[in-house]
C-alpha positions as CSV (number, residue, x, y, z in Angstrom):
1,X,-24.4,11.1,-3.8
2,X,-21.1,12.9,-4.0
3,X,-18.6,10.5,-6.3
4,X,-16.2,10.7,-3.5
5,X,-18.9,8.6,-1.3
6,X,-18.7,5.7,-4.2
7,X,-21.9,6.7,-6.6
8,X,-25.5,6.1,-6.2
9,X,-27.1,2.6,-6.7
10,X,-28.8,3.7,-10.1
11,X,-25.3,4.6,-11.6
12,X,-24.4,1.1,-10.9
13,X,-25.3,-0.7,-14.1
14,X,-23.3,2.2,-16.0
15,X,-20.4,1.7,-13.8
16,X,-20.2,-2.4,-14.8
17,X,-20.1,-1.2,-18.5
18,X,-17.8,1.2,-18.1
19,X,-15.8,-1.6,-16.2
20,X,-16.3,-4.4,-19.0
21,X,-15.0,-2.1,-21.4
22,X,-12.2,-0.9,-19.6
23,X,-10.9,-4.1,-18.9
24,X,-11.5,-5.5,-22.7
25,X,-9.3,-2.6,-23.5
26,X,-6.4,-3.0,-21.3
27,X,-3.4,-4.0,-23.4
28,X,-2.1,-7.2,-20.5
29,X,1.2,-7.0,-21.1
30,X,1.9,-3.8,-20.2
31,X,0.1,-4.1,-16.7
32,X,2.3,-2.7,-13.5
33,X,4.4,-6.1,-11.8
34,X,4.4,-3.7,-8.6
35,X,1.8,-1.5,-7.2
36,X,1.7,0.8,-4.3
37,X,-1.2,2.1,-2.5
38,X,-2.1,4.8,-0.6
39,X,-5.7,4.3,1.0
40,X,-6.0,7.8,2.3
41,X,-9.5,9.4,3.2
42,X,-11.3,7.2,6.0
43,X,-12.2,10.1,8.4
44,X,-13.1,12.1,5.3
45,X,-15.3,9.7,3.9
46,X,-16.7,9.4,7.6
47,X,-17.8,13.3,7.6
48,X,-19.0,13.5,3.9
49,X,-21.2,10.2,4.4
50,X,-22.5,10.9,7.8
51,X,-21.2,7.5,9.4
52,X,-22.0,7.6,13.5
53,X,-17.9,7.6,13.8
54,X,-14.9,6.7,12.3
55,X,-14.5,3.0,13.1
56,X,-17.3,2.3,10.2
57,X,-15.8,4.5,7.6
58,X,-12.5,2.2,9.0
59,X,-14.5,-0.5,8.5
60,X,-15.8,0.5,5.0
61,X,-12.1,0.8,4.0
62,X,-10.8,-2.6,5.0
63,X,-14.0,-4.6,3.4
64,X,-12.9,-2.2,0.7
65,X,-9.1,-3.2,0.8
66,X,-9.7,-6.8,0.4
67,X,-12.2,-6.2,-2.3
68,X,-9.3,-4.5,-3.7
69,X,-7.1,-6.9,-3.2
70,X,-9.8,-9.7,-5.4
71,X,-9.4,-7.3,-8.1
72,X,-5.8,-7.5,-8.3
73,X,-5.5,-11.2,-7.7
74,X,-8.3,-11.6,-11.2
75,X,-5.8,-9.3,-13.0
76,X,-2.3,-11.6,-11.3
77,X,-0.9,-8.8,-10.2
78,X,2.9,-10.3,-8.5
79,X,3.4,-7.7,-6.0
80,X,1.3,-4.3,-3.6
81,X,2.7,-2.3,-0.9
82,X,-0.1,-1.0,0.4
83,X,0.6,2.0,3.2
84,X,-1.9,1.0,6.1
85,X,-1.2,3.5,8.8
86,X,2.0,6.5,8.8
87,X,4.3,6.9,11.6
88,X,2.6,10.3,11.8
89,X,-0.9,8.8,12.3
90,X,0.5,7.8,15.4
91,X,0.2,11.4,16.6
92,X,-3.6,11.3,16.4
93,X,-5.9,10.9,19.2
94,X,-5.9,7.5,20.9
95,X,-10.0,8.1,20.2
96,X,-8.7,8.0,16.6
97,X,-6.1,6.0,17.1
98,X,-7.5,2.5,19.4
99,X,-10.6,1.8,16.8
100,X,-8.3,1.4,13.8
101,X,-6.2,-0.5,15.6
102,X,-9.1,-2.9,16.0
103,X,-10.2,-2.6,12.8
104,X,-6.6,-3.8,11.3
105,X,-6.1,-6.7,14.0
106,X,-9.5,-8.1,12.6
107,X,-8.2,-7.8,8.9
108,X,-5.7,-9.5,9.7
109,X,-7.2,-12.3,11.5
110,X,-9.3,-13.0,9.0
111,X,-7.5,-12.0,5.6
112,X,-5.5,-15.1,4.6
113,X,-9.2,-16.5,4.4
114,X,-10.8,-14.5,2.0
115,X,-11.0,-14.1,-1.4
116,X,-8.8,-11.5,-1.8
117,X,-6.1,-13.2,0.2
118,X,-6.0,-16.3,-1.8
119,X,-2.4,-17.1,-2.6
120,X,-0.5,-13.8,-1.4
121,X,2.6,-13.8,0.8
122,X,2.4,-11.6,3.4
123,X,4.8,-9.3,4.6
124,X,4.6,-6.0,7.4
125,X,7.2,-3.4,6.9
126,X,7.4,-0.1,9.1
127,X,8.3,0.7,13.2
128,X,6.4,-2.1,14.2
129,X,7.7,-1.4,17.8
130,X,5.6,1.5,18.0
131,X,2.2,-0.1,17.6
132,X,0.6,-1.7,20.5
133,X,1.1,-5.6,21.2
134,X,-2.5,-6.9,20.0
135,X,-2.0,-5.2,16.6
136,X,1.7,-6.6,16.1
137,X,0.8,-9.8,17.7
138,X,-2.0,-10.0,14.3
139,X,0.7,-8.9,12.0
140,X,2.8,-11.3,12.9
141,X,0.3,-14.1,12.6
142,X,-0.4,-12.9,9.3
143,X,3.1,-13.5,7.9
144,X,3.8,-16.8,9.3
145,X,0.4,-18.3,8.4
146,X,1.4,-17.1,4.0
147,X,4.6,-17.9,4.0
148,X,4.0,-19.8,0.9
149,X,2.5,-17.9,-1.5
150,X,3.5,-16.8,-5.1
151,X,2.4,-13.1,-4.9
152,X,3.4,-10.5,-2.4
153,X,1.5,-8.3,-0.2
154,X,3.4,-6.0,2.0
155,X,1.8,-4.3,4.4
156,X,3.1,-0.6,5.6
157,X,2.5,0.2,9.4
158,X,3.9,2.7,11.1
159,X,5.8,3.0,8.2
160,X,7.5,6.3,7.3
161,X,10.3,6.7,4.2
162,X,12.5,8.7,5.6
163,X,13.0,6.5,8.6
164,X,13.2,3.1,6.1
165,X,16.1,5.0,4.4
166,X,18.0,5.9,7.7
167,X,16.8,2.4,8.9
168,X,19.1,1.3,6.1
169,X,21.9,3.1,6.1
170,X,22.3,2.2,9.8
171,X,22.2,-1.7,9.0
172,X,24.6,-1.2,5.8
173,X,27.2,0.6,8.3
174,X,26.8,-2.3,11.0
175,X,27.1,-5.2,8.4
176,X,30.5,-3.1,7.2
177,X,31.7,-2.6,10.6
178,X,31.0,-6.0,11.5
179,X,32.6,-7.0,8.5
180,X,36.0,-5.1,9.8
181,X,35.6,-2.2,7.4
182,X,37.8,0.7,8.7
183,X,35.9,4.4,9.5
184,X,37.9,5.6,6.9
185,X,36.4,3.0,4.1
186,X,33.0,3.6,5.5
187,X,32.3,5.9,2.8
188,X,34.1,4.3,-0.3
189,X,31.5,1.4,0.6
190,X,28.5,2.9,0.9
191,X,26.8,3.6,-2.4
192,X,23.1,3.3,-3.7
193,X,23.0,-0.9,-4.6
194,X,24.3,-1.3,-1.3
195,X,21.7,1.1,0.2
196,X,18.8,-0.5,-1.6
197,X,19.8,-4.0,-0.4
198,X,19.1,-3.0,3.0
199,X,15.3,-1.2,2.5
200,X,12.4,-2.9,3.7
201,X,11.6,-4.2,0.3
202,X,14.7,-5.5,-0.6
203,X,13.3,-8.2,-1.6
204,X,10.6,-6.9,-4.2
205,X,11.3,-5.0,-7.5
206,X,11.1,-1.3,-7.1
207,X,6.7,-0.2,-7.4
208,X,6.1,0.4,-11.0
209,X,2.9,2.3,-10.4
210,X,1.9,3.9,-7.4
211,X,-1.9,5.1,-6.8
212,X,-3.4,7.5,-3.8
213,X,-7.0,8.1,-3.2
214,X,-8.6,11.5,-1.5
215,X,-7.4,13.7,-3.7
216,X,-4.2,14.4,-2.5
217,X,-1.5,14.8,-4.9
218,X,1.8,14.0,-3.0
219,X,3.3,10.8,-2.0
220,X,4.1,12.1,1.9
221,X,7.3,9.9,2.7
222,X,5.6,6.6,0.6
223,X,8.2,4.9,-0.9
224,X,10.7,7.6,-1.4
225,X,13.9,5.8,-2.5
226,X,11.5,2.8,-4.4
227,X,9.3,5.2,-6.4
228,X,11.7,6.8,-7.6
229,X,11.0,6.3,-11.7
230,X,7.4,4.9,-11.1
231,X,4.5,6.7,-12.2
232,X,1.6,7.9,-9.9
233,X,-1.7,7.9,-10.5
234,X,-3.8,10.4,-7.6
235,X,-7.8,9.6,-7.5
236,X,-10.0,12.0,-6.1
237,X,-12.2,9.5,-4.2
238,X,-11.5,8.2,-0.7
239,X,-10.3,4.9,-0.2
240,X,-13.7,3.4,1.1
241,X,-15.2,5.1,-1.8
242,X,-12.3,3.7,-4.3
243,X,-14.4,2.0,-7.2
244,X,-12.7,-0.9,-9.7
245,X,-13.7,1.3,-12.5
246,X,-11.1,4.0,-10.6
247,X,-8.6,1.0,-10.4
248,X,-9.4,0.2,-13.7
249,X,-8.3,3.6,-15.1
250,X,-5.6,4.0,-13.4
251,X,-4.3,0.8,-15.2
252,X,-5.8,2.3,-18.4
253,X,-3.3,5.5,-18.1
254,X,-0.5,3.3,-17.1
255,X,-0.4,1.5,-19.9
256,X,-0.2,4.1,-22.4
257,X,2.5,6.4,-20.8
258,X,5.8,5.8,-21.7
259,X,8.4,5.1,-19.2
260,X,12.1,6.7,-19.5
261,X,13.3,6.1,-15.9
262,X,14.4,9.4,-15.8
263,X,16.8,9.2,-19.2
C-alpha cells in the first residue's frame, strides 16, 4: 500500500521500533509548548484508498484526530490548534459539505469522553456563524462541558487568517472608540501588542511548531500573524493516513533546529 494510505499491516512491527526509538531519543525539554495542525487530505485519501465516499475517509480522519490527540496528551503537550474545516471549504458542494458536518457534530459529542480528550480545555475559533446550527450547537457543548482543564485544544472552523486579523483590528478600533479615543489618535494606538490581544488566541502563546499533512507545502491563511517565527514541519501523508512515527519525526526535527525568531 501506498505510504500515503498509512502502510501495510506487515510493516507494522517495523513501524513500533522505529517509534520506540524515536521517542527514547527525543531530547523532552525541547519539545514544542504549542502545536498547530493542519489535517489536510481526507478526499484524497478517499480516492487513493478506494473508500465507497468521502464520509469514511472523514470518518478515518476524526478516529485519527483523537488518536492524535492520545499521543499528545502521553507526550503533555500544553496547547494544539488544530484547523478543522477553512472558510473556503465552505465553497464546496453541500454533498461534500453536509457529511463532514456530521462527522464533526459526532466528534464532538463524544470527544471530552475519550482518551484523547482526557483533561483538555476546549475552545472553537473561526466564523462560526457561517456553519449550520447542529454543528455550532456541538461546538458549543464542547467548550462548556471542558471548561476546566489544564491543556488547551482549540478548534479552527470556518476559520480563515486573514479574516481573524481584520476580525481584530475591527474589535481593537471599537474598544478605542468606545474608550473615547479621537479618529485622529486611532492610529498612534494601534500597534502589533494591541493587535495580538485581540486574535482568537489571545489567550495561548504564539504555535511553536506547526505540522501539515498531504503534501502540501504552504500554510494557506493558518495562523498567519501566530506562526510567524514558528517552524513547520509538511508530511507527505494524509491526515487519516498520519502515523505517530510521522508525529514522532516531526518532533525529532524540531528539536534539533535552532530557533532565531527571525534575529
Amino acid at each position: 500500500m501506498d505510504r500515503a494510505a498509512g502502510g501495510g499491516s506487515l510493516s507494522r512491527p517495523l513501524y513500533r521500533l522505529y517509534e520506540d526509538r524515536l521517542l527514547r531519543g527525543l531530547d523532552r525539554s525541547r519539545l514544542p509548548h504549542h502545536i498547530g495542525v493542519i489535517l489536510d487530505g481526507h478526499r484524497r485519501y478517499a480516492r487513493l484508498t478506494g473508500l465507497a465516499d468521502y464520509a469514511d475517509s472523514y470518518r478515518a480522519g476524526m478516529d485519527k484526530f483523537v488518536e492524535f490527540l492520545g499521543w499528545c496528551r502521553d507526550l503533555d503537550v500544553p496547547a494544539l490548534t488544530c484547523w478543522l474545516l477553512s472558510r473556503e471549504n465552505l465553497e464546496r458542494p453541500a454533498s461534500e459539505l453536509e457529511p463532514y458536518f456530521a462527522v464533526l457534530a459526532d466528534l464532538f459529542d463524544r470527544l471530552p469522553d475519550t482518551r484523547g480528550g482526557e483533561g483538555l480545555r476546549f475552545g472553537v475559533i473561526g466564523s462560526l456563524d457561517l456553519l449550520p446550527d447542529r454543528l455550532r450547537e456541538a461546538a458549543g457543548g464542547l467548550t462548556r462541558r471542558s471548561e476546566r482543564g489544564e491543556r488547551r485544544l482549540t478548534i479552527a472552523l470556518a476559520y480563515g487568517g486573514r479574516q481573524e486579523i481584520v476580525d481584530a483590528v475591527k474589535d481593537l478600533v471599537g474598544k478605542l472608540v468606545a474608550e473615547g479615543v479621537s479618529g485622529s489618535d486611532l492610529a498612534d494606538a494601534i500597534d502589533a501588542g494591541s493587535i495580538a490581544r485581540h486574535l482568537y488566541t489571545a489567550d495561548l502563546p504564539d504555535p511553536d511548531l506547526v505540522i501539515r499533512t498531504s503534501g502540501e507545502s504552504r500554510l494557506s491563511g493558518f495562523l498567519l500573524w501566530q506562526a510567524a517565527y514558528a517552524e513547520y514541519s509538511f508530511v507527505d501523508v494524509h491526515w487519516p493516513g498520519f502515523r505517530r512515527v510521522d508525529f514522532l519525526r516531526a518532533l525529532r526535527d524540531f528539536t534539533r533546529r535552532e530557533r532565531r525568531f527571525g534575529k
